[in-house]
C-alpha positions as a Markdown table, in Angstrom:
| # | Residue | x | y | z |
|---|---|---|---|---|
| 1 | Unk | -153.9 | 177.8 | 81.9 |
| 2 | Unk | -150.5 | 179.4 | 82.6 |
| 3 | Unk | -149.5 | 179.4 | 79.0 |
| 4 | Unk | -148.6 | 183.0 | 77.1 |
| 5 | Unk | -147.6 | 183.4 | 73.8 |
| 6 | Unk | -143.9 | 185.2 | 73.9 |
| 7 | Unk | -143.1 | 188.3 | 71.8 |
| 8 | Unk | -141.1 | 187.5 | 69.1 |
| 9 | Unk | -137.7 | 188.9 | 69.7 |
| 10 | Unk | -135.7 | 186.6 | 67.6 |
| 11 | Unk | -135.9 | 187.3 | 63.9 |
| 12 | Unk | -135.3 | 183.8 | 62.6 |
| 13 | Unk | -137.6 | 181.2 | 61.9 |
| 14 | Unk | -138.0 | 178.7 | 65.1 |
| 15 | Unk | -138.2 | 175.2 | 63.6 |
| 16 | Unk | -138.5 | 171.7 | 65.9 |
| 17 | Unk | -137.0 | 168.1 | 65.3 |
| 18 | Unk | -134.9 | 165.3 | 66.0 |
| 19 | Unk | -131.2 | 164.3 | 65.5 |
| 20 | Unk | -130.0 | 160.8 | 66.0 |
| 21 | Unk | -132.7 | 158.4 | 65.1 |
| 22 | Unk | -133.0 | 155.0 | 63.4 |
| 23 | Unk | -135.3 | 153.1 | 60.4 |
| 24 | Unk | -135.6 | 150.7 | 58.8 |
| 25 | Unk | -132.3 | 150.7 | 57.1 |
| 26 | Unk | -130.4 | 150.2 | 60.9 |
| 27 | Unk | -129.8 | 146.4 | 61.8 |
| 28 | Unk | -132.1 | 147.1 | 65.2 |
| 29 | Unk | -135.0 | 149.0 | 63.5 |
| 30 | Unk | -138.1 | 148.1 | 61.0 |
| 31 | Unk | -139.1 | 151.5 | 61.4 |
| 32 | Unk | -140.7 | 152.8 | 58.1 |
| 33 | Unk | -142.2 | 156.6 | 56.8 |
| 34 | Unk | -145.5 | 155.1 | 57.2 |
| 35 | Unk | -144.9 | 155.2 | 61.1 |
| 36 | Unk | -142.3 | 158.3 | 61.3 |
| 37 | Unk | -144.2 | 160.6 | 59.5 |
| 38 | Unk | -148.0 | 160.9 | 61.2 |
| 39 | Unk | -145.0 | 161.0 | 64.4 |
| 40 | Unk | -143.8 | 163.3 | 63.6 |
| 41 | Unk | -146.2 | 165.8 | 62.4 |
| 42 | Unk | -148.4 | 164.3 | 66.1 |
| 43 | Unk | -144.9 | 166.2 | 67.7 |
| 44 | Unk | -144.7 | 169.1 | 65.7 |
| 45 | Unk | -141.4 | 168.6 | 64.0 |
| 46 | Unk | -140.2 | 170.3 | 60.8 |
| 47 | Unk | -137.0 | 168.2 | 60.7 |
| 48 | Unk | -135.7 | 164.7 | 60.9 |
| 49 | Unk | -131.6 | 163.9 | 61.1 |
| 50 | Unk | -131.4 | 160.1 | 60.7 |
| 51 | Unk | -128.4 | 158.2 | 62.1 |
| 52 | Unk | -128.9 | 154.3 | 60.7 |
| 53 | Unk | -126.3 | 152.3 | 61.0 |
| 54 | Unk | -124.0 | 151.5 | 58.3 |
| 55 | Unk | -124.4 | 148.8 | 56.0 |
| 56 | Unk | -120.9 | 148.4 | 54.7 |
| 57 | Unk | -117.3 | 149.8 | 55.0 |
| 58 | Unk | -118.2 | 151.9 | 52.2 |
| 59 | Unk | -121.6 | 153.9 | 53.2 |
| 60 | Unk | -123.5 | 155.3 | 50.4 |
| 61 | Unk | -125.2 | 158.6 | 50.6 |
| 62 | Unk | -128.7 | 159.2 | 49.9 |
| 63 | Unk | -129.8 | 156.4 | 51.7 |
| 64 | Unk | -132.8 | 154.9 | 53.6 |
| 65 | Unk | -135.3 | 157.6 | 53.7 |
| 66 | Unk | -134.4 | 161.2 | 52.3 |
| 67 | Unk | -136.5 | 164.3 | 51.2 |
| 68 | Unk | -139.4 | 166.2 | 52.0 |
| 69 | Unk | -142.5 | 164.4 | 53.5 |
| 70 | Unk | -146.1 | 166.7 | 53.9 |
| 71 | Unk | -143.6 | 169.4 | 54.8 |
| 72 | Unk | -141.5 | 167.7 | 56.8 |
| 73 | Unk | -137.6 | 167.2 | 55.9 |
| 74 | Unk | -135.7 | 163.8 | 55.8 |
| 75 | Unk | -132.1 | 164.3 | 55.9 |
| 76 | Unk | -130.2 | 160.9 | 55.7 |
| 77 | Unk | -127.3 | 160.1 | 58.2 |
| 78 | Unk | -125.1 | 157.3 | 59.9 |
| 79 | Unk | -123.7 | 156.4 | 63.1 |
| 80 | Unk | -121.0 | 154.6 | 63.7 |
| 81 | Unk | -119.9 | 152.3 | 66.6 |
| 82 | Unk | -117.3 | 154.6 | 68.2 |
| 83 | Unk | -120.1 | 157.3 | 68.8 |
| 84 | Unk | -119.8 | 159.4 | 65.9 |
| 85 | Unk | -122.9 | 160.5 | 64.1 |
| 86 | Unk | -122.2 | 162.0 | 60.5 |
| 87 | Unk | -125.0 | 163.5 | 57.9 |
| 88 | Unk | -123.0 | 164.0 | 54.6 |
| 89 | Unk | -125.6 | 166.5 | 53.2 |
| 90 | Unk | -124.3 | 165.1 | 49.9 |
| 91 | Unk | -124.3 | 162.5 | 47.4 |
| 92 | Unk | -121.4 | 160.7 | 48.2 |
| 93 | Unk | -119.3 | 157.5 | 49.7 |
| 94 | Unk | -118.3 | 157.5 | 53.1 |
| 95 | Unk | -114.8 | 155.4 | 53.5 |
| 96 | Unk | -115.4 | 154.0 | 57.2 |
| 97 | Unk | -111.5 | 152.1 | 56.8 |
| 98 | Unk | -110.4 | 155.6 | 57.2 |
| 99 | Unk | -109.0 | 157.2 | 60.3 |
| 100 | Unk | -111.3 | 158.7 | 62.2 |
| 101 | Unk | -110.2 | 162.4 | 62.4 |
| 102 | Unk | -109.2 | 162.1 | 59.2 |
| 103 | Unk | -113.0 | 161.4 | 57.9 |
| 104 | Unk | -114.5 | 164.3 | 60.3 |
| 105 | Unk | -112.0 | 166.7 | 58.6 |
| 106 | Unk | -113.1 | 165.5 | 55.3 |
| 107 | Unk | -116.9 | 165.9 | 56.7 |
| 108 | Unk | -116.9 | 169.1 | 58.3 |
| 109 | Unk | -114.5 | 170.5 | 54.8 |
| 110 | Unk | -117.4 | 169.4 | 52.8 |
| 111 | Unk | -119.8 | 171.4 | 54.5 |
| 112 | Unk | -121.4 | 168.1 | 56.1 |
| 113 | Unk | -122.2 | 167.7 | 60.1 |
| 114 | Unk | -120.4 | 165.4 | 62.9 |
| 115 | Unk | -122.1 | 165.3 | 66.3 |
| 116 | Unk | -120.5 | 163.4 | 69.1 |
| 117 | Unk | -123.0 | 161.1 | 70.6 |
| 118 | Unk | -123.3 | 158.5 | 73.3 |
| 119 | Unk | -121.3 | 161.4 | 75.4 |
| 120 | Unk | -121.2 | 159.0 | 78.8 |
| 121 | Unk | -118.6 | 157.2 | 76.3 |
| 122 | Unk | -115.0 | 157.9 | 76.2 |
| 123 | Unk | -114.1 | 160.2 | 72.7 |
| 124 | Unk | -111.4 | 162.4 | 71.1 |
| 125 | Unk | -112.7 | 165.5 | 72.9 |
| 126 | Unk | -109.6 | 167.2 | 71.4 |
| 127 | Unk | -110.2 | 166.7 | 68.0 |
| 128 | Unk | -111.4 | 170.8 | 66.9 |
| 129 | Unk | -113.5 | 169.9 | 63.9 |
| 130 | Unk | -116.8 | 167.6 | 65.4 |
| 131 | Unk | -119.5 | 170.7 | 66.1 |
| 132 | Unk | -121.7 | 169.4 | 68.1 |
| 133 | Unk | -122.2 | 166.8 | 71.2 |
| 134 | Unk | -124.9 | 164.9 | 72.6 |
| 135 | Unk | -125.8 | 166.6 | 76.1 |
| 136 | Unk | -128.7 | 164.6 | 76.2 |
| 137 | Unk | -129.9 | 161.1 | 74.8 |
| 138 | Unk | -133.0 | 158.8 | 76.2 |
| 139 | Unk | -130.7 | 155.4 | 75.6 |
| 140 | Unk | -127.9 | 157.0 | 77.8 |
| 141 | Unk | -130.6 | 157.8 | 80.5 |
| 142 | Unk | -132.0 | 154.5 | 80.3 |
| 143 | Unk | -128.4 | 152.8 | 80.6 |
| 144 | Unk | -127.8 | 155.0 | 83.7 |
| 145 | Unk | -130.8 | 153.0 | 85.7 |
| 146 | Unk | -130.4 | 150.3 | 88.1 |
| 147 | Unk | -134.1 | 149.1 | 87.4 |
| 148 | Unk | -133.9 | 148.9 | 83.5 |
| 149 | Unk | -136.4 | 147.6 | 80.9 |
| 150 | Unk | -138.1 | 145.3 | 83.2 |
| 151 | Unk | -139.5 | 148.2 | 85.7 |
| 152 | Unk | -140.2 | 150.3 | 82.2 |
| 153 | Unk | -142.7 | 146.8 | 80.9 |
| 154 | Unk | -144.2 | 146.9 | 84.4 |
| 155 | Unk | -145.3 | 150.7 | 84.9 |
| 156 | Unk | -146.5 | 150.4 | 80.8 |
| 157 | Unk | -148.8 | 147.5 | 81.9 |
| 158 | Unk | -150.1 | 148.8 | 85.1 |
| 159 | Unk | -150.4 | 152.6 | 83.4 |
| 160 | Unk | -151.5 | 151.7 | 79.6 |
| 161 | Unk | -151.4 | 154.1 | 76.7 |
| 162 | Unk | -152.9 | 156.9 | 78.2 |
| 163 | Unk | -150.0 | 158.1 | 80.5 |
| 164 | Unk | -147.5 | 155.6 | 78.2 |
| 165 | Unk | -145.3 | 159.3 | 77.8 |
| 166 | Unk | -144.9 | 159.3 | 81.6 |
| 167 | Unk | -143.7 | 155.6 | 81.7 |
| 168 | Unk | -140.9 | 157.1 | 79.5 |
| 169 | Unk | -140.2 | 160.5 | 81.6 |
| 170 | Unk | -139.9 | 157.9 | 84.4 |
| 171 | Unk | -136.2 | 156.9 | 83.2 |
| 172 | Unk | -135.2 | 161.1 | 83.2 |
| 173 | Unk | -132.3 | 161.9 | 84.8 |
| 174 | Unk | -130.0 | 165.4 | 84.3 |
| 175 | Unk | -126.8 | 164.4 | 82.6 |
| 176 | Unk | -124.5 | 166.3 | 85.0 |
| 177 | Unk | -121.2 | 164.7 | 84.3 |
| 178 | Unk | -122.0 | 165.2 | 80.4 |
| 179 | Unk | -123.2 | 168.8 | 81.0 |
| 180 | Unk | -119.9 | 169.7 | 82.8 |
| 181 | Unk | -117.7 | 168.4 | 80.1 |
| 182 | Unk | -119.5 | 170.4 | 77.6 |
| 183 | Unk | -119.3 | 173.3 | 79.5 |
| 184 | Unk | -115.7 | 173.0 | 79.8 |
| 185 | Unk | -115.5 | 172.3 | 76.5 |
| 186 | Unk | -116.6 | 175.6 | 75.6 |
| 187 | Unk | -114.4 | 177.2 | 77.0 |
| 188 | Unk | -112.2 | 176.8 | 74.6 |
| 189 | Unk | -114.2 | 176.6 | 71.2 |
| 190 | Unk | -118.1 | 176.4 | 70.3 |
| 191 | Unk | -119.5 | 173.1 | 71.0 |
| 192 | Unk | -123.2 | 173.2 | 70.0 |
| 193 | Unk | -125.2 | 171.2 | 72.6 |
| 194 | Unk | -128.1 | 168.9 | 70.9 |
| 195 | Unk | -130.4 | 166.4 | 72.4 |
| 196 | Unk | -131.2 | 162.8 | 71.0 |
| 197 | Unk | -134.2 | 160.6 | 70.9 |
| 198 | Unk | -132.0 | 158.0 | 69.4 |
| 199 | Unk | -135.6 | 156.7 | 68.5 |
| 200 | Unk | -135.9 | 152.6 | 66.8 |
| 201 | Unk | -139.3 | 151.9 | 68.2 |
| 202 | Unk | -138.0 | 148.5 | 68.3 |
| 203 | Unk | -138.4 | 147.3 | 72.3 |
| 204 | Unk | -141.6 | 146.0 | 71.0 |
| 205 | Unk | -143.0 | 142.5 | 70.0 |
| 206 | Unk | -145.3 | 142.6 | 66.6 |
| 207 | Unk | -146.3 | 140.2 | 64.4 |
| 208 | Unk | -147.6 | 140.4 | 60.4 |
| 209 | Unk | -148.6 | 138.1 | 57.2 |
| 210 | Unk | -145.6 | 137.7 | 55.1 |
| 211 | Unk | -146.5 | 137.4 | 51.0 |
| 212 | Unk | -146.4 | 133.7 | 52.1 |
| 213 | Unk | -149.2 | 133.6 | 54.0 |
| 214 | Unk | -146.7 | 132.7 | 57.0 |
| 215 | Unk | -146.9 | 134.7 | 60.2 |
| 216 | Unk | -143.4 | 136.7 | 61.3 |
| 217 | Unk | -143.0 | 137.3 | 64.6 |
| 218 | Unk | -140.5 | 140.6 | 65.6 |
| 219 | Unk | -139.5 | 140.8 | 69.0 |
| 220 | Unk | -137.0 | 143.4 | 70.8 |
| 221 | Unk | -134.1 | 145.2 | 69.0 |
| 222 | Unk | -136.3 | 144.1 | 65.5 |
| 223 | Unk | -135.2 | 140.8 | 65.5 |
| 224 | Unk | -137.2 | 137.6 | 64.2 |
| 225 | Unk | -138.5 | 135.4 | 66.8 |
| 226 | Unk | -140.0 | 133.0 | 64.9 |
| 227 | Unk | -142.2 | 132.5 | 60.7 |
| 228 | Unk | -144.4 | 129.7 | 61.0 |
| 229 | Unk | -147.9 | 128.7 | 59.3 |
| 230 | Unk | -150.9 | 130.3 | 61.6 |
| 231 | Unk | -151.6 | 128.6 | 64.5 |
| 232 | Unk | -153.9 | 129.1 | 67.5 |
| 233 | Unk | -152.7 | 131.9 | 68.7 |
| 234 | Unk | -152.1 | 133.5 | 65.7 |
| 235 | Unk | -155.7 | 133.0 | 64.4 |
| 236 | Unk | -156.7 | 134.7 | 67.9 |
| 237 | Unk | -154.6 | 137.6 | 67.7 |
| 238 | Unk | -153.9 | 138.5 | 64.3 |
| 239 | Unk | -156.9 | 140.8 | 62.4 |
| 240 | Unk | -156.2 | 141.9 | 58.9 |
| 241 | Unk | -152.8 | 143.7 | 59.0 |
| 242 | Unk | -153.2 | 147.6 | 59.4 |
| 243 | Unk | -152.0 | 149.8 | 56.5 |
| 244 | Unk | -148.2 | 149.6 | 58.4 |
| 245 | Unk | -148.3 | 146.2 | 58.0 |
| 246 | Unk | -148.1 | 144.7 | 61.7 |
| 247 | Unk | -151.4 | 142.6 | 62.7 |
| 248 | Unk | -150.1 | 142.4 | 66.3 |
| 249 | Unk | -148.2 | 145.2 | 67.9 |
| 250 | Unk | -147.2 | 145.7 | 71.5 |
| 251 | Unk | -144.6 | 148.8 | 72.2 |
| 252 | Unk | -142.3 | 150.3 | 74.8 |
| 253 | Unk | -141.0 | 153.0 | 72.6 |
| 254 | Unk | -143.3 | 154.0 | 69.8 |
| 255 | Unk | -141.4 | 156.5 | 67.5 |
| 256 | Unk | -143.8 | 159.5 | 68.6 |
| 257 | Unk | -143.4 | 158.9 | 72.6 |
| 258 | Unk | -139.7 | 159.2 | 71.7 |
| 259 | Unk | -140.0 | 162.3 | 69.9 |
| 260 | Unk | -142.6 | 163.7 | 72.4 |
| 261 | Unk | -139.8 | 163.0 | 75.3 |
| 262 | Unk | -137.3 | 165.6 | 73.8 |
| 263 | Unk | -136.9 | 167.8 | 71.0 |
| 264 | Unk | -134.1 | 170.2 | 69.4 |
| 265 | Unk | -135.7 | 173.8 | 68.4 |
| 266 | Unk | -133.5 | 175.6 | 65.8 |
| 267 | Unk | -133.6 | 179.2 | 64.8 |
| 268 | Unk | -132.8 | 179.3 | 61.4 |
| 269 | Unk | -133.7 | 181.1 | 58.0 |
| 270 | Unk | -135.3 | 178.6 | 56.5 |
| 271 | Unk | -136.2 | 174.8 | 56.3 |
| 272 | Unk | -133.3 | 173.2 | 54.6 |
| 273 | Unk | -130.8 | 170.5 | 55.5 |
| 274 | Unk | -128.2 | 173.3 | 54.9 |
| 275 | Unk | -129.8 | 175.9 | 56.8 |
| 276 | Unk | -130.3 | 173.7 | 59.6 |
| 277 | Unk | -127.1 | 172.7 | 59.9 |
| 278 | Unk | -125.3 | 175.9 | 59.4 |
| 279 | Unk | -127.7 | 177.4 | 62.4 |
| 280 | Unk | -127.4 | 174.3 | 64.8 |
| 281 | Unk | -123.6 | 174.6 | 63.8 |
| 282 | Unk | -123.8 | 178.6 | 64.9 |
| 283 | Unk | -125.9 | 177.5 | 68.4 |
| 284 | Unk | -129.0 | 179.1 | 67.1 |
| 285 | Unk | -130.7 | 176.2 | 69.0 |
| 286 | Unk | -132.5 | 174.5 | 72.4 |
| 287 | Unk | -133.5 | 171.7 | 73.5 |
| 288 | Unk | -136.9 | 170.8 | 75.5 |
| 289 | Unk | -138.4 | 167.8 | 77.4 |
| 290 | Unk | -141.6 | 168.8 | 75.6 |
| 291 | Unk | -143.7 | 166.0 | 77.0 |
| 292 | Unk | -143.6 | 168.1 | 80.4 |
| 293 | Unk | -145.2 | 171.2 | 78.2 |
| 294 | Unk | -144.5 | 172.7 | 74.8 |
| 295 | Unk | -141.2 | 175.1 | 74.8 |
| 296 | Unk | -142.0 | 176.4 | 71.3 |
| 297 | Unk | -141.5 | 180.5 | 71.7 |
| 298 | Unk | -138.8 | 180.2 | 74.2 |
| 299 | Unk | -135.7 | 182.7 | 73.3 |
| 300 | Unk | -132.4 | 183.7 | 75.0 |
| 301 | Unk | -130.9 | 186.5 | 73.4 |
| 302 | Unk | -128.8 | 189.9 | 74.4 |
| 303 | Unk | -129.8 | 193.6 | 73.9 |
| 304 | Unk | -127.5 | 196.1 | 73.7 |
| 305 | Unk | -128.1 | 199.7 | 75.5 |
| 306 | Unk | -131.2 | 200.8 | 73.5 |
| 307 | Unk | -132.9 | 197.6 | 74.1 |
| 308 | Unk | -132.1 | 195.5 | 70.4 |
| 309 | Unk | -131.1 | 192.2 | 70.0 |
| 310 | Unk | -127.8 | 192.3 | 69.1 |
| 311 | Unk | -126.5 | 188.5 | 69.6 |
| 312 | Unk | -128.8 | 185.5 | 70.0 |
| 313 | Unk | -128.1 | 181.8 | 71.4 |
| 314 | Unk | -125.0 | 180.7 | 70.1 |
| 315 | Unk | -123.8 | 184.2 | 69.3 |
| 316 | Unk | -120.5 | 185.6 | 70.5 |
| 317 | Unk | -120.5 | 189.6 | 71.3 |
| 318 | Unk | -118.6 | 191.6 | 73.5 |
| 319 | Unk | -118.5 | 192.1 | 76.2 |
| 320 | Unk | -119.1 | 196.2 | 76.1 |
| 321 | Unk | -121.9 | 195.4 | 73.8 |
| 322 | Unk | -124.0 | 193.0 | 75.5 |
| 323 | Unk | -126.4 | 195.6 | 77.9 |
| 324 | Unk | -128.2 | 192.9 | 79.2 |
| 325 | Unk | -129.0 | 189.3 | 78.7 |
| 326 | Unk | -133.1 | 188.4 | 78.3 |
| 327 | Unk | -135.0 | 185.2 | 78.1 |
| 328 | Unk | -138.5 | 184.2 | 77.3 |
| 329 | Unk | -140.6 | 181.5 | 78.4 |
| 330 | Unk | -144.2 | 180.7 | 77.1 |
| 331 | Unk | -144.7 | 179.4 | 81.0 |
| 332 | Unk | -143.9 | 180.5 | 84.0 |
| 333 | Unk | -140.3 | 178.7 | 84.8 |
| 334 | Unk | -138.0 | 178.8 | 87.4 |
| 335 | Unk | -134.8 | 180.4 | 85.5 |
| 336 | Unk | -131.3 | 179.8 | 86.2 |
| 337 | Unk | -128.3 | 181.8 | 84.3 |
| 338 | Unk | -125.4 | 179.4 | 83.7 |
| 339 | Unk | -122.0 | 181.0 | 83.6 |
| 340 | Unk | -118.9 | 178.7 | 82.4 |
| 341 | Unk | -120.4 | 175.7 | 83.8 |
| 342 | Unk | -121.7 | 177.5 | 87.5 |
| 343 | Unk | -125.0 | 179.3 | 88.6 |
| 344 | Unk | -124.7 | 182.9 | 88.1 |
| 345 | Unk | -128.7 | 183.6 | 89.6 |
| 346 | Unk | -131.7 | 182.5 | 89.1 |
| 347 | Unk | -135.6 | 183.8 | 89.6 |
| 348 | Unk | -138.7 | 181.4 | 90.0 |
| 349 | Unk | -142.1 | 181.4 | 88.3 |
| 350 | Unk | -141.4 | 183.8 | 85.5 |
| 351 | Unk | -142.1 | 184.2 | 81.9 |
| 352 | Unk | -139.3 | 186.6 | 81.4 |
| 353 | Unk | -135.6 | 186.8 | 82.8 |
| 354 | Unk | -133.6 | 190.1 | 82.8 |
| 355 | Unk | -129.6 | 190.4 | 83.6 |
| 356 | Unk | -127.4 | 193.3 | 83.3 |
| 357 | Unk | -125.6 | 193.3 | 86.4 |
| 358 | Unk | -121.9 | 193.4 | 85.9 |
| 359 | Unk | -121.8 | 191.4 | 82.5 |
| 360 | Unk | -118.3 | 189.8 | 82.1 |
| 361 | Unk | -116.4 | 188.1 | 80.1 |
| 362 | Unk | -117.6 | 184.2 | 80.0 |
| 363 | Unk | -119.9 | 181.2 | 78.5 |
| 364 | Unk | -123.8 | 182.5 | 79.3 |
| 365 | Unk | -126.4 | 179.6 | 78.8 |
| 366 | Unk | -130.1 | 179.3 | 80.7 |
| 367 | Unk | -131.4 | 176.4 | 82.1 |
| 368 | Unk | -135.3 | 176.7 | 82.5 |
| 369 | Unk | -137.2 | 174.9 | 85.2 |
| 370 | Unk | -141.4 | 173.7 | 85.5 |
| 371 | Unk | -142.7 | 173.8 | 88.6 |
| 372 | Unk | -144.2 | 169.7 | 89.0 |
| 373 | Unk | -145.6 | 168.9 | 93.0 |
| 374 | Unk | -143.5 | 172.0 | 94.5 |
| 375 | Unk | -140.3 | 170.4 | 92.4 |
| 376 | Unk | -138.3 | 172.6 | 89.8 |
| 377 | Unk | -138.2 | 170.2 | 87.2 |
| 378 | Unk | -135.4 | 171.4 | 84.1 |
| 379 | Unk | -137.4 | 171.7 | 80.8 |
| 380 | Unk | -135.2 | 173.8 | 79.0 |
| 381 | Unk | -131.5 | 174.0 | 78.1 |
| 382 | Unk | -130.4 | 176.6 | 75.9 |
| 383 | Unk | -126.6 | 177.1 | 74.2 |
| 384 | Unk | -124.7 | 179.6 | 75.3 |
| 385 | Unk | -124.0 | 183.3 | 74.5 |
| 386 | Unk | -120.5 | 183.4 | 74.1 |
| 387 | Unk | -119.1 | 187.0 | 75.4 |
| 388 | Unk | -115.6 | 188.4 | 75.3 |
């Protein structure tokens, strides 16, 4: 086992979860807490950002599920058609007939968050109030395969439940097009970088007892494919329903293999909608394919000439201040420094990275890579250390 616990350099609290995700309140989800939560306690998440589609021109806030869970935080949010993800972090009324800009402002003044997502799309990249962009989302690396959801049913058939996270690790591709317009974007103001499960766990067909007695049948995208009387088949398959409800239920995308693909880790004070916002807002975060290992402990930080951390992920500093930039892996990892969009250096199968040589002015980020078959495979993509 090649796993070491880092040293903890990085005084705030390191907390894991999701942004951009859908229940039962979307159009294209039945999702419910009953399934999300034992998810998302299986993945080790402390957080939850929904995104469910809107309802209505004017969107109401709290909505769907909101709260604390067993420990675990619900924050309500929407998405909108034109790739805009918005959690209010209030009770209020979002006006969807208003311009566009217009309702980030009013967001972002209100102490709300707007992340960009569905990056691959065309958006207002010059509009300075959204704070944060997609630079990763499973549906956006599933669009970008020539083989799509039929090749995805096949190797879950042949492969089963057992290696059903690999089925989905099959579709990974590195966003490089959406990587290099966030790192250009940077150059001119703090974009923070988050990564999306834009979970539904609805590419699925299921079937339960309705208070009827009738049988519902759900195929993809949650839809109803049929509610008829039992029949043959139904008296074959179905068994009483289980405590979710669903007698029958086949999946491609169960909500915890979504959030086992990819997670967001946030360094923050504590475990509140605020904080979590105002830290992932900062760049106090990373993200991590955890279903290739757990990234939990990993920190990118600088230190200045007695060997302190003096600016963490996210951080600006300047540039006479920032001795040397350090990074710590819980495995051994193949690290590469990212200056302003380009590879700086990079050293293979360490647990810690160490740079001070001629530190200049410029966007500093780390990508971190496992070492899969003699392939660097990237794991871990941290947000930058901005130095001036």
């Amino acid at each position: 086992n090649s796993y070491k616990q880092p040293e903890k350099f990085i005084s705030l609290n390191e907390y894991k979860g999701v942004f951009h995700m859908h229940s039962y309140w979307s159009h294209d989800s039945r999702g419910t807490l009953e399934e999300i939560l034992p998810a998302a306690k299986k993945a080790g998440f402390s957080f939850l950002f929904f995104s469910d589609h809107a309802r209505s021109k004017q969107d109401t806030f709290p909505r769907s599920i909101s709260g604390v869970y067993e420990g675990i935080l619900f924050e309500p949010g929407t998405e909108s058609s034109s790739g805009l993800m918005i959690s209010p972090l209030d009770t209020t009324i979002l006006d969807w007939t208003k311009d566009q800009d217009s309702l980030i402002n009013e967001i972002v003044l209100n102490n709300g968050l707007v992340i960009y997502v569905h990056t691959e799309r065309e958006h207002n990249w010059n509009n300075p109030d959204f704070q944060a962009m997609e630079i990763y989302n499973i549906h956006t690396d599933y669009l970008d395969k020539n083989d799509g959801l039929f090749s995805i049913i096949i190797n879950l058939l042949i492969n089963g439940s057992k290696y059903h996270h690999w089925v989905i690790r099959e579709i990974y591709d590195e966003q490089t097009d959406i990587l290099f317009n966030w790192d250009n974007l940077n150059k001119n103001r703090r974009i923070t970088g988050v990564a999306a499960v834009d979970a539904h766990n609805n590419q699925s067909i299921r079937a339960k007892y309705l208070p009827d007695e009738k049988i519902e049948w759900v195929g993809p995208n949650a839809k109803t494919m049929s509610i008829d009387e039992p029949g043959i088949l139904e008296n074959i398959l179905l068994d009483d329903s289980n405590k979710n409800g669903w007698a029958v239920k086949w999946e491609v995308d169960p909500y915890f293999i979504s959030f086992n693909h990819v997670a967001n880790h946030v360094f923050s004070d504590s475990l509140s909608s605020l904080s979590i916002k105002n830290n992932l807002v900062k760049g106090h975060a990373f993200i991590s394919f955890q279903s290739l290992a757990k990234a939990d402990g990993f920190q990118f930080f600088s230190v200045d000439k007695n060997n302190s951390v003096n600016a963490i992920l996210g951080d600006s500093i300047k540039v006479e201040n920032a001795s040397k930039l350090k990074a710590v892996s819980p495995y051994p990892v193949k690290f590469e420094l990212i200056k302003d969009g380009k590879i700086l250096i990079s050293t293979e199968n360490e647990y810690l990275f160490e740079y001070g040589n001629t530190i200049t002015k410029g966007n500093y980020r780390i990508v971190a890579k496992l070492n899969f078959n003699d392939q660097w495979v990237s794991w871990v993509f941290t947000n930058p250390i901005y130095i001036y």
